[in-house]
C-alpha positions in Angstrom: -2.4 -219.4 -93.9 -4.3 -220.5 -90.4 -7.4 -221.7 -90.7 -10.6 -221.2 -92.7 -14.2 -220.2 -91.7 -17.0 -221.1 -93.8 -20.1 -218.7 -92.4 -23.5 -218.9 -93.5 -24.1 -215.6 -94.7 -27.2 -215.0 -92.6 -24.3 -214.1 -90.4 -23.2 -211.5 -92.7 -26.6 -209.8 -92.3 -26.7 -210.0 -88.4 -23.5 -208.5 -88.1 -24.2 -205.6 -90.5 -27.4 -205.0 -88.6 -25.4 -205.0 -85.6 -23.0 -202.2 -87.3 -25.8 -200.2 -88.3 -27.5 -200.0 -84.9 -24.4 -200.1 -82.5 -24.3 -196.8 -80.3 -20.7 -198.1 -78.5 -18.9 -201.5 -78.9 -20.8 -204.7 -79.0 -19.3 -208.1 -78.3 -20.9 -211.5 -78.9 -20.2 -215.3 -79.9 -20.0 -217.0 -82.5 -21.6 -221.0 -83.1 -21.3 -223.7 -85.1 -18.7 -227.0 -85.4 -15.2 -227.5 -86.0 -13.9 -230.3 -87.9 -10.2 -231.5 -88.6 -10.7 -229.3 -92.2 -12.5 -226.3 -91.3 -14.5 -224.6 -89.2 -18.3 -224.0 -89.8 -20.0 -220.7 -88.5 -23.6 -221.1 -88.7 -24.5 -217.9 -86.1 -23.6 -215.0 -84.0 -25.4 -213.4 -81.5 -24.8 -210.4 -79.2 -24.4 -210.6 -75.5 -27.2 -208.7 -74.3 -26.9 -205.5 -72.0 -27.2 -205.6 -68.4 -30.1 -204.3 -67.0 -28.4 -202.0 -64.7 -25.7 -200.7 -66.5 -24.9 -196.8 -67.4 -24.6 -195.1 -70.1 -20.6 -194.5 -69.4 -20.5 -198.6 -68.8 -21.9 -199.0 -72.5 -19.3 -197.4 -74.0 -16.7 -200.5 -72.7 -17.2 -204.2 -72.9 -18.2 -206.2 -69.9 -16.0 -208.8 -70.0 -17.3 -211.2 -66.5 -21.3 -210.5 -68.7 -19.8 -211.5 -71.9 -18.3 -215.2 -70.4 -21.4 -215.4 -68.5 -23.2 -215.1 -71.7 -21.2 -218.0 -73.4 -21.6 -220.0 -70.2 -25.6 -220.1 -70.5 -25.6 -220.1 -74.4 -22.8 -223.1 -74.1 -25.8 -225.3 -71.9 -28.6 -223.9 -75.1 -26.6 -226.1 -77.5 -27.0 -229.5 -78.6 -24.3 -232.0 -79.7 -22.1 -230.7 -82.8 -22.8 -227.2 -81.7 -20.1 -225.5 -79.6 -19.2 -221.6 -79.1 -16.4 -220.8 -81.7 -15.3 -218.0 -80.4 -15.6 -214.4 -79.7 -16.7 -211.2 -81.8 -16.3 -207.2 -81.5 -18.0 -204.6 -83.4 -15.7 -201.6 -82.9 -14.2 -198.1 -84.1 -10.9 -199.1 -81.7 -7.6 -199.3 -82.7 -6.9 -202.9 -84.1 -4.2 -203.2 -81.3 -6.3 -202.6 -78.8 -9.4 -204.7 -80.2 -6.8 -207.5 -80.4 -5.8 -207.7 -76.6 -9.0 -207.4 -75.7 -10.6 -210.0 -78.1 -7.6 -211.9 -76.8 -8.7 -211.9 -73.1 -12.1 -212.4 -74.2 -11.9 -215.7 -76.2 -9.5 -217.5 -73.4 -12.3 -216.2 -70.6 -15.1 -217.5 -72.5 -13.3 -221.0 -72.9 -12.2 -221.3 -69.0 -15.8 -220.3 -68.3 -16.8 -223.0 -70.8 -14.9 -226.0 -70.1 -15.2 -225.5 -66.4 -18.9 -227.7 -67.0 -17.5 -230.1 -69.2 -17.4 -233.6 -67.6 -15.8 -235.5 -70.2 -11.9 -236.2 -71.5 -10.7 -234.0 -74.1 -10.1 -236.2 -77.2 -6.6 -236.0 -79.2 -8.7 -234.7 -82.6 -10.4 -232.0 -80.7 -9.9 -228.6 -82.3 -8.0 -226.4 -79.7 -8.3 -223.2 -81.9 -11.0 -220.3 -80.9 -11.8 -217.6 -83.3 -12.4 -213.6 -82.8 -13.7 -211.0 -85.2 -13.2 -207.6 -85.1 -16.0 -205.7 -87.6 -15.2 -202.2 -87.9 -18.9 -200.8 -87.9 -17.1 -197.4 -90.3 -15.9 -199.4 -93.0 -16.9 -202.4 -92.3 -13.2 -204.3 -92.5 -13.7 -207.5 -91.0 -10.3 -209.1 -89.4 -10.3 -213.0 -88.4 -8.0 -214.0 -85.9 -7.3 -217.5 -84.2 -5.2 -218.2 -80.9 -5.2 -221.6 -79.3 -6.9 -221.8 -76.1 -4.9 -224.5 -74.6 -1.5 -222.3 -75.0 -1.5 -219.4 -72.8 1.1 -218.0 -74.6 -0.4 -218.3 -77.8 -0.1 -215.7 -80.3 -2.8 -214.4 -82.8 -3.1 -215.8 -86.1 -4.5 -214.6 -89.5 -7.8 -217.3 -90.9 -10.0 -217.3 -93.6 -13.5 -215.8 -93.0 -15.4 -216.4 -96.0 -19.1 -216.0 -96.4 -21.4 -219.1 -98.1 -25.1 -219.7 -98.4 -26.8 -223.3 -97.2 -23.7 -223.6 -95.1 -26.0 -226.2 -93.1 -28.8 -227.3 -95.2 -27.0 -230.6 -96.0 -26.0 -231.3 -92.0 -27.4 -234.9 -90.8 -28.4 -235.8 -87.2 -27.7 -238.6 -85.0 -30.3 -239.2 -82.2 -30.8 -241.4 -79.5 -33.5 -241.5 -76.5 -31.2 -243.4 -72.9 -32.4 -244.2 -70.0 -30.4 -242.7 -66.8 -30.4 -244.1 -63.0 -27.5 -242.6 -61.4 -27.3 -242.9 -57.4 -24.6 -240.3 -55.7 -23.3 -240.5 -52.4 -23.1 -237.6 -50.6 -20.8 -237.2 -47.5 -21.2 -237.0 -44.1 -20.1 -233.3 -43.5 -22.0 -231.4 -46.9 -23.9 -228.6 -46.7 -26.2 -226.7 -48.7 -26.5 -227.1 -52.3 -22.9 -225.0 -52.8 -21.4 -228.5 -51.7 -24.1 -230.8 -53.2 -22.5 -229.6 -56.4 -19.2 -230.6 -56.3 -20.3 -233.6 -54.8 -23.1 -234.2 -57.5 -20.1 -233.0 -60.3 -17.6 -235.8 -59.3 -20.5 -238.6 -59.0 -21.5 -237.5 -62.6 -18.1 -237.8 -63.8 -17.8 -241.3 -62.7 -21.2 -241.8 -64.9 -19.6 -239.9 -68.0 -16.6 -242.4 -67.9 -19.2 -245.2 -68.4 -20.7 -243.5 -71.2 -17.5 -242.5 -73.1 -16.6 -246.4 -73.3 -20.1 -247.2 -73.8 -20.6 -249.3 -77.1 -22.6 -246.5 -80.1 -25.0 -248.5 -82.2 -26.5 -246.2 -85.5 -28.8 -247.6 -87.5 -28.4 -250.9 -85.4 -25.0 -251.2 -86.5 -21.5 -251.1 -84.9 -19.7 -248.8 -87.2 -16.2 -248.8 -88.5 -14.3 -245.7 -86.5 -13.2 -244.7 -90.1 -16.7 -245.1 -91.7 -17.8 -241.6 -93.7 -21.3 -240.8 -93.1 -22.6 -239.6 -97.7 -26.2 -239.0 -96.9 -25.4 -235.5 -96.3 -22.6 -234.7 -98.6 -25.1 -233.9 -101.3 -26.7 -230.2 -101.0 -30.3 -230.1 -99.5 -29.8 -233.7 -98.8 -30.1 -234.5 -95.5 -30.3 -237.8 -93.3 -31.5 -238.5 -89.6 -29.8 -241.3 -88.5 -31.3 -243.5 -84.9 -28.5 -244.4 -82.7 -27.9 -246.8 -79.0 -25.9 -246.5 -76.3 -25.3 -249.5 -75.0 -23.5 -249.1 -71.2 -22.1 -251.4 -68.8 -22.1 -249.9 -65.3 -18.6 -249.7 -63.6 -17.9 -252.5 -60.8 -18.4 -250.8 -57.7 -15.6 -251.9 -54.6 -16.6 -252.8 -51.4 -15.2 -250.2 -50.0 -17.5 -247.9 -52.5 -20.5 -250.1 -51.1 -19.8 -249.0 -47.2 -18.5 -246.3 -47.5 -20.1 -243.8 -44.7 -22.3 -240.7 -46.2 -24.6 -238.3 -45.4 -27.3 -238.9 -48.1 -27.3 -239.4 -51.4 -29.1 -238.1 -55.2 -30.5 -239.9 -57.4 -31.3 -239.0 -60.8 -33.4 -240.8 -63.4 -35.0 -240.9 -66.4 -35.4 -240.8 -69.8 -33.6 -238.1 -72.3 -33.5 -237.2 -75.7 -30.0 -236.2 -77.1 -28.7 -235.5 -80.4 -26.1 -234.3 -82.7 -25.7 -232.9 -85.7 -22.9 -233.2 -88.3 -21.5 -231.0 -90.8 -21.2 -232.3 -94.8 -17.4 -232.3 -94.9 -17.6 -236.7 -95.1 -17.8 -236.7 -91.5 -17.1 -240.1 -89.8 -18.4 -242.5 -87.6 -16.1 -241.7 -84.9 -17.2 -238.4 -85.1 -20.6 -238.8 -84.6 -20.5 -240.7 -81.4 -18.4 -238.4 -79.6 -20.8 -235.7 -79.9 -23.6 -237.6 -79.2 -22.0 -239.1 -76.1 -21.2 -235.5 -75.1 -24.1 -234.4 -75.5 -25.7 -237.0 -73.5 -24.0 -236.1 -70.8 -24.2 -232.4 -71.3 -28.3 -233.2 -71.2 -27.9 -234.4 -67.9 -25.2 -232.1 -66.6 -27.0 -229.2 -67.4 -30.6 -229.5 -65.7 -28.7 -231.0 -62.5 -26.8 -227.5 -62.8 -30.0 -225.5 -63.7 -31.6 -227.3 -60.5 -28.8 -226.4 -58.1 -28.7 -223.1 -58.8 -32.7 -222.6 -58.2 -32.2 -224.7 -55.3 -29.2 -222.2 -54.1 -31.3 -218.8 -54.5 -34.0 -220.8 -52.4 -31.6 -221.7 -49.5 -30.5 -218.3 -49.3 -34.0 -216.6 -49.2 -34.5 -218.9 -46.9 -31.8 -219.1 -44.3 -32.9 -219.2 -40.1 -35.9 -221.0 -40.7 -36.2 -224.5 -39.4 -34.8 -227.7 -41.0 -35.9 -231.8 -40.7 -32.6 -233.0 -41.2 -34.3 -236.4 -42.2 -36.5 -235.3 -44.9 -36.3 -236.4 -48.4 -36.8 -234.0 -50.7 -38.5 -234.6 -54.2 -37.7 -232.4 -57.3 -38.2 -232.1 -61.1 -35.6 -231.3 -63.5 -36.5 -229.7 -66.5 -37.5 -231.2 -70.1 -35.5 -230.6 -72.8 -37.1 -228.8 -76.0 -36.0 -227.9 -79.4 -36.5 -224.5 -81.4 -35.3 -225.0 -85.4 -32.9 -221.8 -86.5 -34.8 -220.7 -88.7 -31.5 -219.5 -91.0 -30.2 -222.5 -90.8 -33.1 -225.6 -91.2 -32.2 -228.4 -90.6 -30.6 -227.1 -87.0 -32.3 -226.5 -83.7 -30.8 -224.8 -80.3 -31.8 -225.9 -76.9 -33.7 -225.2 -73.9 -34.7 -226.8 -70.6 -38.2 -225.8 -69.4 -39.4 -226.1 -65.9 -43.1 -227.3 -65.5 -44.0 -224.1 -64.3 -42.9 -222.6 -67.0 -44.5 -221.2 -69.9 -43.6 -221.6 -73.9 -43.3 -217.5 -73.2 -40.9 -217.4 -71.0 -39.0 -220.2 -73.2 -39.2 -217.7 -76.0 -38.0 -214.5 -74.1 -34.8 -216.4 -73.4 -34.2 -217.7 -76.5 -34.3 -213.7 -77.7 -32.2 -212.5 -74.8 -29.6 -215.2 -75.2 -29.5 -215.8 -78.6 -31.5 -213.4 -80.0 -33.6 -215.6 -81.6 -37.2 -214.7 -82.3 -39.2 -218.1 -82.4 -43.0 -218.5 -82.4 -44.1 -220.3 -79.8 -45.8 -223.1 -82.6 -41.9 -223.7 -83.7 -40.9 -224.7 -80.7 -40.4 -228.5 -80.3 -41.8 -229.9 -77.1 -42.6 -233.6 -78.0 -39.3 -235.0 -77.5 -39.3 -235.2 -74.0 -42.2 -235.1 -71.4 -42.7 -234.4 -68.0 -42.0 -236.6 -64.9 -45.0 -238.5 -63.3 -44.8 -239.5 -60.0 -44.8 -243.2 -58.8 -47.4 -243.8 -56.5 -45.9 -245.2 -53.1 -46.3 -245.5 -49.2 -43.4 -242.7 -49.1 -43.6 -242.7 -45.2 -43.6 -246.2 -44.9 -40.0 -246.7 -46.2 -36.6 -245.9 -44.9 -35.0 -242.2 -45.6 -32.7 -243.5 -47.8 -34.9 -245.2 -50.2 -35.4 -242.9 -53.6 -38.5 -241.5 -54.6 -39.8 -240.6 -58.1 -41.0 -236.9 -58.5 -44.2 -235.6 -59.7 -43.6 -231.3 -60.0 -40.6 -229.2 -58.7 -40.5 -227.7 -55.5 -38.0 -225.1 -56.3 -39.0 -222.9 -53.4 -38.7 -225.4 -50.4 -35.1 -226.8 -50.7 -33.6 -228.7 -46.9 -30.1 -227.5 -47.6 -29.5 -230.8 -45.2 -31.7 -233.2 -46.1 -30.8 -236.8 -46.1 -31.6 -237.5 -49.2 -32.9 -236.0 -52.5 -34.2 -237.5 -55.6 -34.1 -235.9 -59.4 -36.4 -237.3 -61.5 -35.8 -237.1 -65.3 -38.1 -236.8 -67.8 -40.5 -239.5 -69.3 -40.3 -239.5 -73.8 -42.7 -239.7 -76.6 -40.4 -241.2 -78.6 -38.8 -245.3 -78.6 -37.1 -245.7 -75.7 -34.2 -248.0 -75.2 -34.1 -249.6 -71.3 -29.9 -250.9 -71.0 -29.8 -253.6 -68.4 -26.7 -254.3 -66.4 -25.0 -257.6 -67.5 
């Protein structure tokens, strides 16, 4: 037998809702964590319908909107939460289903690990799940391939349905400061470039925080150590955690080294991670909350570049100061609980000039959540304020903090341009090089 799926049975519901309103096929993902064990589904949600497609379009999958789905509900969720894998609700042949649930789940996971910056770890799970849900009878078939075999074939799994699949999950949180300078060379342009260049410099960053020393609780833990506070049902336990982080020695060669600018990106973040009640361990814990940490990060540099890219197209042929230094915000980080399955919360990152509204009409369109705007969490992190300083007065070069984004007035060639983070209402812990 392959493996087995515990699934909260609010996912039962959704997908029978789904079945009862479906007019063609309907695809979607499914979330939760994967452990050595099992694997724990905790929701689904449909990939929502283009705006622009036809009535004949319907009556197919989309398969380029379906990764692109995964890709922005992939950024929406916080350490411990990953998407499992695919689903179908179809009337199809099996056969048929199966290739293209097949092609589906190995799309979704290029799409997917394309934005991850860190080193896959020897206990990470390589198997991805589809379901097929005949909307008729309502069969249900669970199939797993693994994504890092091209050739793999499908295998039968468990799907079984369980309530408080979640309720007993802990979570591991920690606040870290960030001050990360990249180089940028000589010959970029436009923000296409900046974000390969910015990709690579945050790579080098993730490789500190991978061999960066996790403190929980103010203790060094055992690899080996099982976390018991959860294993209990309805018991659950927040645990505080440190990351304590020695910068890598830099080369002289590093040091003067010829560029064209550089970005630097600073702040304060709130990450966490939550883990299933299967006696998870110590080492466990700190890989997801060091990949989330830099997921945190990762992802509102991406959401950035890719405002800053519509703005350098709309505004191509007008004129450019090639030794300006630009000044942007990235977006906080808020938390919205699931409501199905308390203790966990999904993800957003809210620019200032956003509204809790608009937070709230992506979190139904992506995840098809409906969230009051009183649920959602914004008092984990808070917004940039500027450092007062005699900008003008100081070399191009020099880094300046930033006060509100300027996502319409990007200098595709400026010299340099500084990211500020996000101030945090909660402890902060400063790391100092030593």
């Amino acid at each position: 037998m392959g493996r087995g799926y515990i699934v909260e049975d609010a996912v039962e519901g959704y997908l029978s809702k789904l079945c009862e309103q479906q007019a063609g096929p309907v695809a979607g993902l499914l979330i939760g964590q994967s452990s050595v064990q099992r694997e724990f589904v905790v929701m689904a949600t449909q990939t929502p319908q283009r705006e622009e497609s036809t009535a004949a379009s319907r009556s197919s999958l989309d398969k380029e909107w379906v990764t692109e789905h995964a890709r922005q509900v992939s950024r929406m969720l916080p350490g411990g939460l990953s998407v499992l894998g695919v689903f179908i609700i179809a009337d199809t042949d099996g056969k048929d289903t199966l290739t293209t649930l097949r092609q589906l789940v190995f799309a979704v996971e290029n799409v997917i690990s394309s934005e991850k910056l860190w080193s896959p770890a020897d206990d990470d799970i390589t198997d991805s799940v589809t379901l097929h849900v005949n909307p008729k009878t309502r069969k249900t078939v669970c199939r797993t391939f693994d994504i890092k075999d091209l050739k793999s074939m499908a295998k039968p799994a468990d799907w079984k349905y369980q309530s408080g699949v979640c309720s007993s999950w802990s979570m591991v949180s920690c606040c870290l400061h960030v001050d990360i300078l990249v180089p940028l060379p000589d010959n970029r342009t436009g923000a296409e470039n900046m974000d390969a260049c910015l990709k690579e410099g945050l790579k080098g960053w993730t490789r500190q925080i991978e061999s960066g020393v996790c403190l929980i609780d103010g203790k060094k833990l055992p690899a080996d150590t099982e976390f018991t506070g959860g294993q209990k049902r309805n018991m659950r336990q927040t645990y505080t955690a440190q990351l304590l982080i020695t910068p890598d020695e830099q080369r002289l060669t590093d040091v003067v080294k010829r560029c064209g600018g550089s970005v630097s990106v600073r702040g304060v973040i709130h990450s966490r991670a939550y883990l299933h009640s299967n006696k998870p361990k110590a080492r466990v814990a700190e890989k997801l909350l060091k990949r989330d940490v830099v997921s945190a990060v990762a992802t509102r540099v991406k959401l950035l570049l890719e405002e800053l890219l519509i703005s350098e197209e709309e505004s191509k042929g007008s004129s450019r100061d090639k030794q300006q230094t630009e000044q942007f915000c990235l977006p906080r980080r808020i938390f919205c609980p699931v409501k199905v399955s308390r203790p966990l919360c999904i993800c957003d990152y809210q620019f200032s000039d956003e509204g809790l509204s608009e937070v709230t009409d992506r979190l139904k369109e992506m995840l098809d959540l409906v969230a009051p705007e009183e649920d959602i969490d914004t008092g984990q992190e808070m917004p940039a304020v500027i450092l007062e300083r005699d900008v003008a007065a100081e070399p191009t070069m020099e880094i300046v903090e930033a006060l509100e984004p300027r996502r319409n007035n990007y200098v595709g060639v400026a010299m340099a341009i500084a990211v500020s983070l996000l101030a945090t209402a909660a402890s902060v812990l400063y790391l100092n090089d030593v």
